[in-house]
N, C-alpha and C positions, 0 to 999 in steps of 0.2 A: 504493500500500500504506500503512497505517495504520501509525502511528509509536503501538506502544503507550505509554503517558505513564508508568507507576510501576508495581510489582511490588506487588501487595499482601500484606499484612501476615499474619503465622502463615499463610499459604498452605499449606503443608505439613500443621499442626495440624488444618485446617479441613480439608483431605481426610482425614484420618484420623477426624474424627468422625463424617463424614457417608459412608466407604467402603461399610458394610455396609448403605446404603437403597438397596436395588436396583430398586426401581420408587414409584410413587405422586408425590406436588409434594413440592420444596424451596422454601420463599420466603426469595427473597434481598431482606431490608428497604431495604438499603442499595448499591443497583447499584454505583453512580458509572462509572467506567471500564468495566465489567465485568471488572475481574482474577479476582475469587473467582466471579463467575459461572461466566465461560468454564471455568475449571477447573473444577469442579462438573462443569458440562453434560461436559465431553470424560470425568471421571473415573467418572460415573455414568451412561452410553450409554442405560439404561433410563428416567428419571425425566425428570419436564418440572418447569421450574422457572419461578417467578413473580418477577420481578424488581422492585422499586421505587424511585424516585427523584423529588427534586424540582428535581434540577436540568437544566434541557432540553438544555443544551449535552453534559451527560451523556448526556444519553439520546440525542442525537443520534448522540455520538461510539459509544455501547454499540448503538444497532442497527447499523451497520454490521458492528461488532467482532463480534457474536452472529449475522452474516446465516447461517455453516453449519449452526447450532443453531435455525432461524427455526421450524421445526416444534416445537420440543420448549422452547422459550423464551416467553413475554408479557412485555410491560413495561407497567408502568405508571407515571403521573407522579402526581406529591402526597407529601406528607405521609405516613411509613411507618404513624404513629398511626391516619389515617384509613383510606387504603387496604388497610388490612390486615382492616378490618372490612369491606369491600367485598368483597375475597378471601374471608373464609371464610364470608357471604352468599352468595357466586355458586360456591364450589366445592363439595364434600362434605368436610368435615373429615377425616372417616378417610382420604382421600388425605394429608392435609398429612402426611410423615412428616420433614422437617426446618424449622428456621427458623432461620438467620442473620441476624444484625445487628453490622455496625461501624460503631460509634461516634463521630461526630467528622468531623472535614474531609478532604476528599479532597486527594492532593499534587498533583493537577495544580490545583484550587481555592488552594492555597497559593501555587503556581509563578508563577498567573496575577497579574501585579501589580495588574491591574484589576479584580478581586475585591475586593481589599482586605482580603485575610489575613493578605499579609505585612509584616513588619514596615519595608519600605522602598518601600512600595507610596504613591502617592500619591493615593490617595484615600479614603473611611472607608467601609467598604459593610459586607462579611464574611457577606453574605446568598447562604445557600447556593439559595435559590430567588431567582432576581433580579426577579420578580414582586410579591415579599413588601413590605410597607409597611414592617413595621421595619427599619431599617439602625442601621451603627456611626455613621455622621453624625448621628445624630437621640439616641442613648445621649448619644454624649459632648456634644452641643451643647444638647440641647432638654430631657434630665434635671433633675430638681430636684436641691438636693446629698442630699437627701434619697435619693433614687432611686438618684446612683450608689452612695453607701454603700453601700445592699443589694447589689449588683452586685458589687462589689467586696470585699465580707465573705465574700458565700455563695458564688458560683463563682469569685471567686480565692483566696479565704482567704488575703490579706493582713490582714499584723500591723498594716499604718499606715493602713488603708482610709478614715480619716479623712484625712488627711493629704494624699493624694491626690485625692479626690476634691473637696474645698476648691483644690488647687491646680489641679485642670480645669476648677471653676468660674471661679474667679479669671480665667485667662488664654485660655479659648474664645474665638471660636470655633477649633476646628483643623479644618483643611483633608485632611488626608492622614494615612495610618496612619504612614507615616516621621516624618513631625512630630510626632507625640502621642508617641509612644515614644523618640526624643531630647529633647525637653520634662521628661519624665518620667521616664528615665535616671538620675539622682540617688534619687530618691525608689525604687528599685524594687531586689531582693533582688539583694546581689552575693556571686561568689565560686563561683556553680554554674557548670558546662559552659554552659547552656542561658541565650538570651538575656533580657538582665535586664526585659525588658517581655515574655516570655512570658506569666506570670500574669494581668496587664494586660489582653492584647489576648484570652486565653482566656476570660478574666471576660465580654467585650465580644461575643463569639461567640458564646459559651453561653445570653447574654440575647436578643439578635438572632435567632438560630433557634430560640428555648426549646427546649434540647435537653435537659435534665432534663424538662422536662415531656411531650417526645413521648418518651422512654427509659420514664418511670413510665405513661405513658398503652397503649404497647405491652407493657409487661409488664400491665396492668392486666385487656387483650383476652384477652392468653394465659392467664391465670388463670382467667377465666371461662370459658376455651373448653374446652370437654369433649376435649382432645386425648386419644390412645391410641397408645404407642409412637412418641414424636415426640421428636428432638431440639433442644434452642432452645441456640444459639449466640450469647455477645453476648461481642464484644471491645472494650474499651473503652480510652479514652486518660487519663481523667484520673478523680482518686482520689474525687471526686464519684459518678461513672457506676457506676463499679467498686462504692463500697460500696452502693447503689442495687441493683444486680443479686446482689451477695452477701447483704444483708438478704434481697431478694424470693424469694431459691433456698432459704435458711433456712425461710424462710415456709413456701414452699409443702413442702419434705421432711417438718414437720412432720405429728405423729397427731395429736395435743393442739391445739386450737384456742383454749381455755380461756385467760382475760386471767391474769398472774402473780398478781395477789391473791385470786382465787376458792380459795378456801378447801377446796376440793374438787374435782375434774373430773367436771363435767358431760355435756362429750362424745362422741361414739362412740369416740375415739381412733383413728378411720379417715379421718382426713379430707389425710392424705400425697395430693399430688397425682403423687410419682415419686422419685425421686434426682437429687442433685446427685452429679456424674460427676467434677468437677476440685474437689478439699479445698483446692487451691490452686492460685490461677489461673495458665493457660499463659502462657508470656512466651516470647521471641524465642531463638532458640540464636544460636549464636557467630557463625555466619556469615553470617547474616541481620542481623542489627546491625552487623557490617562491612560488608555492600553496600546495606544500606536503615535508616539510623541514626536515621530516623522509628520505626523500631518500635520501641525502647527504652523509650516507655511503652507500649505495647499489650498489655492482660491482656485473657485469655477464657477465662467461664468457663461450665461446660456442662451442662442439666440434663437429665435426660430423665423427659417427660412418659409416665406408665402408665397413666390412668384420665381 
């Protein structure tokens, strides 16, 4: 029997958004384990769901986990950015009636020290596809100082990004994600709960899987896709991802298309793609933060697609 690895996150939240799609596809962007899958599949008996992942150990460990569901389940591997334009190529869109997407690393990928997620992990990797060329060895040792800057300004939003990144030039190469994060220990925000190289090693993640850039590249799909009574689900970990999907839901609720300086509106003022459904994004209750203290950042928020 199968040792499920971690509970996933607004669990509860996520079956409440998606209770009342009684039949048609959910795509689940983001499998990993299949925690929010299997719930889905067992919660909504009628609908087949599209699962994707790029990491195989995942997917190894999730067909198993999904073998009762194997009729009403696909999975697929890659990049949710890509695969997802694969999906709505080979299926009929007016089926798609939900799309979830969480954001961010999986806990069993964190757990695993050989990953190289964690902060006491001794080696530099943090590639959620282990196929993938870029790793965290190759950021922090083969970057110009030039490069980690940028890294380190835009997905940590550290105040001393200079600072920092001169001192991993300085003293490279490092061997192990435990090493860089004790190294750097002095240099990194104290005084929070959360470990003082979190920022750090999230900056280093976020560059390694371009995970901004597969988050705006899947919103980007969805926008152009002519959806009809769909809802897009995206929970996110960090304040990056969040305002990314808060902008994009803005966006798209809008009538007015029209840039702020035009002087007049030009357009139909029909051009709302649906409602944004959460004013303010869901976060974890009380008791889900007592037994799964990962989700204390996890915000989602939820649009639904009408035309």
């Amino acid at each position: 029997m199968q040792t499920i690895p971690h509970i996933p996150v607004l669990y509860r939240e996520v079956l409440e958004q998606f209770k009342d799609i009684k039949n048609g596809i959910i795509i689940d962007c983001t499998m990993g384990y299949g925690g929010h899958t299997s719930l889905i599949l067992e919660a909504n008996p009628d609908i087949k769901l599209i699962a994707i992942d790029q990491d195989q150990s995942a997917i190894d460990f999730s067909t198993k986990r999904l073998e009762p569901y194997k009729d009403r389940v696909v999975i697929k591997k890659g990049r949710f950015s890509t695969v997802i334009k694969e999906i709505l190529n080979e299926y009929d869109i007016n089926d798609v009636r939900g799309i979830l997407a969480d954001i961010g690393v999986s806990s069993l990928q964190l757990d695993k020290k050989e990953r190289g997620f964690s902060f006491s992990s001794e080696n530099l990797d943090m590639r959620m596809d282990e196929e993938a060329p870029l790793s965290a060895n190759i950021v922090i040792n083969e970057y110009s100082l030039h490069e980690l800057k940028r890294v380190l300004l835009e997905y940590g939003e550290l105040r001393n990004y200079k600072k920092i990144a001169s001192f991993i030039v300085s003293n490279r190469p490092y061997y192990s994600a435990k090493e860089l994060s004790d190294a750097l220990k002095h240099l990194m925000p104290s005084g929070k709960k959360i470990h003082p190289a979190t920022l750090l090693m999230q900056a280093i993640r976020i560059e390694v899987n371009n995970e901004l850039g597969e988050l705006e590249s899947l919103l980007d799909t969805i926008e152009v896709t002519k959806f009809v009574d769909t809802k897009i689900a995206i929970i996110s970990f960090h304040s990056l991802e969040d305002r990314i999907v808060k902008n994009r839901f803005a966006k798209w609720k809008a009538d007015c298309i029209c840039p702020d300086e035009a002087p007049r509106c030009t357009c139909s003022k029909d051009n709302s793609l649906g409602n944004v459904l959460t004013k303010k994004p869901i976060i974890a209750q009380m008791d889900e933060l007592k037994d799964n203290p990962r989700s204390r950042s996890a915000k989602m928020r939820v649009f639904e697609m009408d035309r």
